[in-house]
PDB file with one MODEL, atoms N, CA, C and O in Angstrom:
MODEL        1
ATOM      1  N   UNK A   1      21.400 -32.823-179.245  1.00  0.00           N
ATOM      2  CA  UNK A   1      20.828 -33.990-179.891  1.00  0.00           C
ATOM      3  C   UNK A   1      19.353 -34.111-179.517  1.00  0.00           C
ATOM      4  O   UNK A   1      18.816 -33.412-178.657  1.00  0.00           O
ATOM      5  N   UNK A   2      18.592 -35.294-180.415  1.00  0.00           N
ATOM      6  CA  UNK A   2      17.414 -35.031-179.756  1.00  0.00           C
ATOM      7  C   UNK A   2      17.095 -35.814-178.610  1.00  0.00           C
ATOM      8  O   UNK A   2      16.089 -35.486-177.980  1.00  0.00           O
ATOM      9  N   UNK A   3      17.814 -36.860-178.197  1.00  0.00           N
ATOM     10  CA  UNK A   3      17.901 -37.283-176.625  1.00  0.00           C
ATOM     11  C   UNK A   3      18.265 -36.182-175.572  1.00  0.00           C
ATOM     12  O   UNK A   3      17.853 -36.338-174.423  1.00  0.00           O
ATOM     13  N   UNK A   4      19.071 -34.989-175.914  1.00  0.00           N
ATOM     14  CA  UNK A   4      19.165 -34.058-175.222  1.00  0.00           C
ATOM     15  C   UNK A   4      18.040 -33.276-174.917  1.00  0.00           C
ATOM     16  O   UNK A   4      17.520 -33.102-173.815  1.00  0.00           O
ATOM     17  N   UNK A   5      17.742 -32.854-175.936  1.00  0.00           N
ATOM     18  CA  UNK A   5      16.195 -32.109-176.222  1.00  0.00           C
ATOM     19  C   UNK A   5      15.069 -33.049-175.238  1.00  0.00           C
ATOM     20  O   UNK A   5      14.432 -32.663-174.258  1.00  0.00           O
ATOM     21  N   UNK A   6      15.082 -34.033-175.707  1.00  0.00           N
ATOM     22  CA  UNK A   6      13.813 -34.685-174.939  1.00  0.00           C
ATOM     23  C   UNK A   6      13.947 -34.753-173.803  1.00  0.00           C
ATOM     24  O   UNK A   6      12.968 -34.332-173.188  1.00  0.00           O
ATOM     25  N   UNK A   7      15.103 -35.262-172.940  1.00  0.00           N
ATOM     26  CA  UNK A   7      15.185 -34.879-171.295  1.00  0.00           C
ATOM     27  C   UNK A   7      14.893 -34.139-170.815  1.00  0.00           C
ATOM     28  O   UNK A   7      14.126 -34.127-169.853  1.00  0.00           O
ATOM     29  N   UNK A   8      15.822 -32.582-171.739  1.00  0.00           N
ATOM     30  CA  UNK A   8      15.599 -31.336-170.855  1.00  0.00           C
ATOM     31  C   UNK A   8      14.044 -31.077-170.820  1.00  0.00           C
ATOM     32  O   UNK A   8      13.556 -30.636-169.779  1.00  0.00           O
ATOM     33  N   UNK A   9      13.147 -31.364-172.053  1.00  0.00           N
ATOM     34  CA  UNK A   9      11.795 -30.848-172.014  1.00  0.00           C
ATOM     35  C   UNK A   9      10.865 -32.155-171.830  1.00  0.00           C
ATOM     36  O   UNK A   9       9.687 -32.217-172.181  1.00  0.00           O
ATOM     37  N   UNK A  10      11.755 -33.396-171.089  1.00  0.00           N
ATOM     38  CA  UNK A  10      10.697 -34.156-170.296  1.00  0.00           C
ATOM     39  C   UNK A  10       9.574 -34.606-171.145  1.00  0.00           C
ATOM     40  O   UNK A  10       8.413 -34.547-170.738  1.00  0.00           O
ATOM     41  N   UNK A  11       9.868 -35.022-172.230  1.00  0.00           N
ATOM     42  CA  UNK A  11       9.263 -35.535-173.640  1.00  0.00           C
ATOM     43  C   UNK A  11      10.123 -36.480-174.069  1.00  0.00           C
ATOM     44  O   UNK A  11      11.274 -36.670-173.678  1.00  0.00           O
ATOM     45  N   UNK A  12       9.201 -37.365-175.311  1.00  0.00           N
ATOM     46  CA  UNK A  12      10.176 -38.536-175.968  1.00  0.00           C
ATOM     47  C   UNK A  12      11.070 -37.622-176.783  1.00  0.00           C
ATOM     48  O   UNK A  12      11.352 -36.434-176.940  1.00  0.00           O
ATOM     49  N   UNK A  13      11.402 -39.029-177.278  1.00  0.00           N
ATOM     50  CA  UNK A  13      12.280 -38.616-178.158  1.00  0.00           C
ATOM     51  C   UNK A  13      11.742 -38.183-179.815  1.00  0.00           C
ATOM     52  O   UNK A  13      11.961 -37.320-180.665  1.00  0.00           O
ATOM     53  N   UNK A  14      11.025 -39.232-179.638  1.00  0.00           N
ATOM     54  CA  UNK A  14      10.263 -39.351-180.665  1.00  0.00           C
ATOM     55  C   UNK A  14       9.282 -38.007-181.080  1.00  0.00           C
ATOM     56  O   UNK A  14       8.880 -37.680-182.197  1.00  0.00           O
ATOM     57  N   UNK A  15       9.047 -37.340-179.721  1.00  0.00           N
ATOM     58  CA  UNK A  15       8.164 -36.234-180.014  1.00  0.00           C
ATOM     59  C   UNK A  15       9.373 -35.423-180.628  1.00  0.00           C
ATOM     60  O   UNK A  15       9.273 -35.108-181.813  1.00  0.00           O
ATOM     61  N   UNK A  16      10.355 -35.107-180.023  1.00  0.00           N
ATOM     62  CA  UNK A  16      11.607 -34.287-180.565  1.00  0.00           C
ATOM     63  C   UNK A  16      11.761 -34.177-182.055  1.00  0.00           C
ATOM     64  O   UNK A  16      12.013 -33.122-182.636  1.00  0.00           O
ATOM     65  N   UNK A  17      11.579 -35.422-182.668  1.00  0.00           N
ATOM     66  CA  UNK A  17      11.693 -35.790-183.820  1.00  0.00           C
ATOM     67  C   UNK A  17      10.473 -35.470-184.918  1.00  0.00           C
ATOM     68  O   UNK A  17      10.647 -35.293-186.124  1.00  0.00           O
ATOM     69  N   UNK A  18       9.017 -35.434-184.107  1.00  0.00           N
ATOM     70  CA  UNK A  18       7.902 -35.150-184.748  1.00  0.00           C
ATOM     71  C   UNK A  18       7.988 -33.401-185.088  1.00  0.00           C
ATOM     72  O   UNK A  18       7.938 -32.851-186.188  1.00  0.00           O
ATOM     73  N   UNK A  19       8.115 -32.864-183.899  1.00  0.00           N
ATOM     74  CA  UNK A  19       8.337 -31.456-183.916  1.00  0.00           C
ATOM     75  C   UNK A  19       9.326 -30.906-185.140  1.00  0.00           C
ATOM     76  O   UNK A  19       8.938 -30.115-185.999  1.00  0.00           O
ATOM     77  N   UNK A  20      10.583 -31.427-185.076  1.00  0.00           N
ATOM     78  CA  UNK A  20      11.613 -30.967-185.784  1.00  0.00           C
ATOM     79  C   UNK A  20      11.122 -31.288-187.393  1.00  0.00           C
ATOM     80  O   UNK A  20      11.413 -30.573-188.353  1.00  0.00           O
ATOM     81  N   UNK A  21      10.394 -32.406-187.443  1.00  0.00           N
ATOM     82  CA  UNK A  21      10.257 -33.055-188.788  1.00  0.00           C
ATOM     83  C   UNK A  21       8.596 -31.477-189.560  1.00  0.00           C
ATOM     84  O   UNK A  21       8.405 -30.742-190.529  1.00  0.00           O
ATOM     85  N   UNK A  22       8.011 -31.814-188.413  1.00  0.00           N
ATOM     86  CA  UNK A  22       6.978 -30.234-188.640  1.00  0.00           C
ATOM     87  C   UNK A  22       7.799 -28.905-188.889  1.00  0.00           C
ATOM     88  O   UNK A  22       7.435 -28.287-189.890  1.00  0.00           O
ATOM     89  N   UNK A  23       8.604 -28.475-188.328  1.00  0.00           N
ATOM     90  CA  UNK A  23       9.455 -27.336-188.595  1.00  0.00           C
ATOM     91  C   UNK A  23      10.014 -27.232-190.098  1.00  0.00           C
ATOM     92  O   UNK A  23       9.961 -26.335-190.939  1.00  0.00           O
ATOM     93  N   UNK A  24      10.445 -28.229-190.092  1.00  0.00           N
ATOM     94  CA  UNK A  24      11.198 -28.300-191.484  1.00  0.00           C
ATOM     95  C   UNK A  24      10.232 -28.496-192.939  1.00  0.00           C
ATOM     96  O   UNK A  24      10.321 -28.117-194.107  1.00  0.00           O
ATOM     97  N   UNK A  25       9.541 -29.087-192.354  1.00  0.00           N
ATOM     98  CA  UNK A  25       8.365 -28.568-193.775  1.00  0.00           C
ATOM     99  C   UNK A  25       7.576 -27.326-193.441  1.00  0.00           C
ATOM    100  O   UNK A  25       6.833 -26.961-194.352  1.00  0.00           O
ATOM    101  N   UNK A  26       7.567 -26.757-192.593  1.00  0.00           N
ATOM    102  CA  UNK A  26       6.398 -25.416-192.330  1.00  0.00           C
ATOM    103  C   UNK A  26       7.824 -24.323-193.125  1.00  0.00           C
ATOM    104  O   UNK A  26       7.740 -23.428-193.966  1.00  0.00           O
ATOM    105  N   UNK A  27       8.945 -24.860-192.458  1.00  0.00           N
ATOM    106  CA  UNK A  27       9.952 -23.792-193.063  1.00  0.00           C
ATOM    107  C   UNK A  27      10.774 -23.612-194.380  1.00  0.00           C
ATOM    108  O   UNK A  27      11.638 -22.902-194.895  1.00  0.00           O
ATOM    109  N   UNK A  28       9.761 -24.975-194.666  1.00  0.00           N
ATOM    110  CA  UNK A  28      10.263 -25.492-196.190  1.00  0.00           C
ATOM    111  C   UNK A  28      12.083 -25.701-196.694  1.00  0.00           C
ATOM    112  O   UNK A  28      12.555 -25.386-197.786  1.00  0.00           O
ATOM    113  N   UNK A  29      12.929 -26.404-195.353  1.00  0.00           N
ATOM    114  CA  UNK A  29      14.438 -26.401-195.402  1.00  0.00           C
ATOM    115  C   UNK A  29      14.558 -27.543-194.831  1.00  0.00           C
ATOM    116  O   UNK A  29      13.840 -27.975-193.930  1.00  0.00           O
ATOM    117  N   UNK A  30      15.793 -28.261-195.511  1.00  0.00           N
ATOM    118  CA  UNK A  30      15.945 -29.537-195.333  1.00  0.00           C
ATOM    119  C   UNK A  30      17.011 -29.399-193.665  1.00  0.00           C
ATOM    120  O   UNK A  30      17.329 -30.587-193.596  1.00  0.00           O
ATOM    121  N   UNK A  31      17.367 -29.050-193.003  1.00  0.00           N
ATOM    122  CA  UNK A  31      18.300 -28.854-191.824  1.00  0.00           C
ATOM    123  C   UNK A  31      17.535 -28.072-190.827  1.00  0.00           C
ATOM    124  O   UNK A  31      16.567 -27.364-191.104  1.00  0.00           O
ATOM    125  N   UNK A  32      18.203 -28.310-189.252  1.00  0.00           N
ATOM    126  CA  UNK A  32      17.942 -27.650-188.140  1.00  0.00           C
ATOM    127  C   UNK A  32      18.472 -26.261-188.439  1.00  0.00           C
ATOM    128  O   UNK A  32      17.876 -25.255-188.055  1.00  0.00           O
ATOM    129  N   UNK A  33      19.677 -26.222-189.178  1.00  0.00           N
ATOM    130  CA  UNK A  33      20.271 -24.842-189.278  1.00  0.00           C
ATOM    131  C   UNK A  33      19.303 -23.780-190.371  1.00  0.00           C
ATOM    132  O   UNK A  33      19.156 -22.561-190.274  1.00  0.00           O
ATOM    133  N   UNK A  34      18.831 -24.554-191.225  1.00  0.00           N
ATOM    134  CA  UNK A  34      17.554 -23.800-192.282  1.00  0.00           C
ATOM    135  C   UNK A  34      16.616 -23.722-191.418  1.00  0.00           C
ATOM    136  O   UNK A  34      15.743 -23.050-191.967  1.00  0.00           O
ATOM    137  N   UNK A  35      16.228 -24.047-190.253  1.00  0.00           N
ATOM    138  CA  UNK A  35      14.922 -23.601-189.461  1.00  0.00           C
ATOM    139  C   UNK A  35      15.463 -22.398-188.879  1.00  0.00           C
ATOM    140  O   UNK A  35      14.846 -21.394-189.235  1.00  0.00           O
ATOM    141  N   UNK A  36      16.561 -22.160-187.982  1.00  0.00           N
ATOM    142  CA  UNK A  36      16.935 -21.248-187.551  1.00  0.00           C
ATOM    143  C   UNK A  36      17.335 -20.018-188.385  1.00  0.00           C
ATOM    144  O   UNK A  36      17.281 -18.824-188.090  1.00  0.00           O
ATOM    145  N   UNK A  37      17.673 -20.516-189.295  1.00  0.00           N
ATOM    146  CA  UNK A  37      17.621 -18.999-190.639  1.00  0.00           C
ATOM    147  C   UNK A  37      16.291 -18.371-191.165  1.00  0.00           C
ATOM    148  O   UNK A  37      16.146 -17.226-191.594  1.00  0.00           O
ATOM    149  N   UNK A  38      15.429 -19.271-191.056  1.00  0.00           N
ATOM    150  CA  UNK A  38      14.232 -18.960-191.310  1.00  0.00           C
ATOM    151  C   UNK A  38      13.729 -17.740-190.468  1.00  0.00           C
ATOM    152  O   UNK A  38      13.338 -16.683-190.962  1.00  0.00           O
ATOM    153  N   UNK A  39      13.814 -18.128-188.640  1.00  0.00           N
ATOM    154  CA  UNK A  39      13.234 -17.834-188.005  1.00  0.00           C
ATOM    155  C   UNK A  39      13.766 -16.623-187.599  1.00  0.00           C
ATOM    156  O   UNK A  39      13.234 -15.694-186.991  1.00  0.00           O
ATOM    157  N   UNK A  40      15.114 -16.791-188.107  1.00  0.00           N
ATOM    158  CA  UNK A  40      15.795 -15.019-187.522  1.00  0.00           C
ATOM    159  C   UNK A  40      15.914 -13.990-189.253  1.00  0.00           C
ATOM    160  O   UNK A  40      16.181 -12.789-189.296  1.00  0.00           O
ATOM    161  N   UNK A  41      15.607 -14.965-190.610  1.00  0.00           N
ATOM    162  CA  UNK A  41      15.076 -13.864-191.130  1.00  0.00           C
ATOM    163  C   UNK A  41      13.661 -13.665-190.744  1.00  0.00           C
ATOM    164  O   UNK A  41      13.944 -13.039-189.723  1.00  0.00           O
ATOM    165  N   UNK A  42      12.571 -13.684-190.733  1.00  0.00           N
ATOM    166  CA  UNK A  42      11.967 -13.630-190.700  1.00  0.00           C
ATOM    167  C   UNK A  42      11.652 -12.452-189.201  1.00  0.00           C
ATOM    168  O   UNK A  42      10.545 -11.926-189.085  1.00  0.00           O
ATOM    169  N   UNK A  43      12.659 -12.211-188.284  1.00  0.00           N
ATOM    170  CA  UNK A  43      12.183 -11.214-187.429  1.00  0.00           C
ATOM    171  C   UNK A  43      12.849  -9.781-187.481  1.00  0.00           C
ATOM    172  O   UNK A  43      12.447  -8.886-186.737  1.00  0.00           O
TER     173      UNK A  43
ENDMDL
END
């Protein structure tokens, strides 16, 4: 979750949310799981 996320990396939450919300338009996919497809086609 992104309360998970933000603990472990000692950040808000809110940043969690900024980041993820950037990913998803740079990767042009509406889901966390379309970022990660992106990123392993792409290598």
């Amino acid at each position: 979750t992104n309360k998970e996320i933000a603990r472990h990396l000692d950040i808000s939450e809110h940043t969690v949310k900024e980041h993820v919300r950037h990913l998803l338009k740079k990767t042009k996919t509406t889901t966390r799981t379309g970022i990660l497809a992106q990123i392993f086609q792409d290598t």
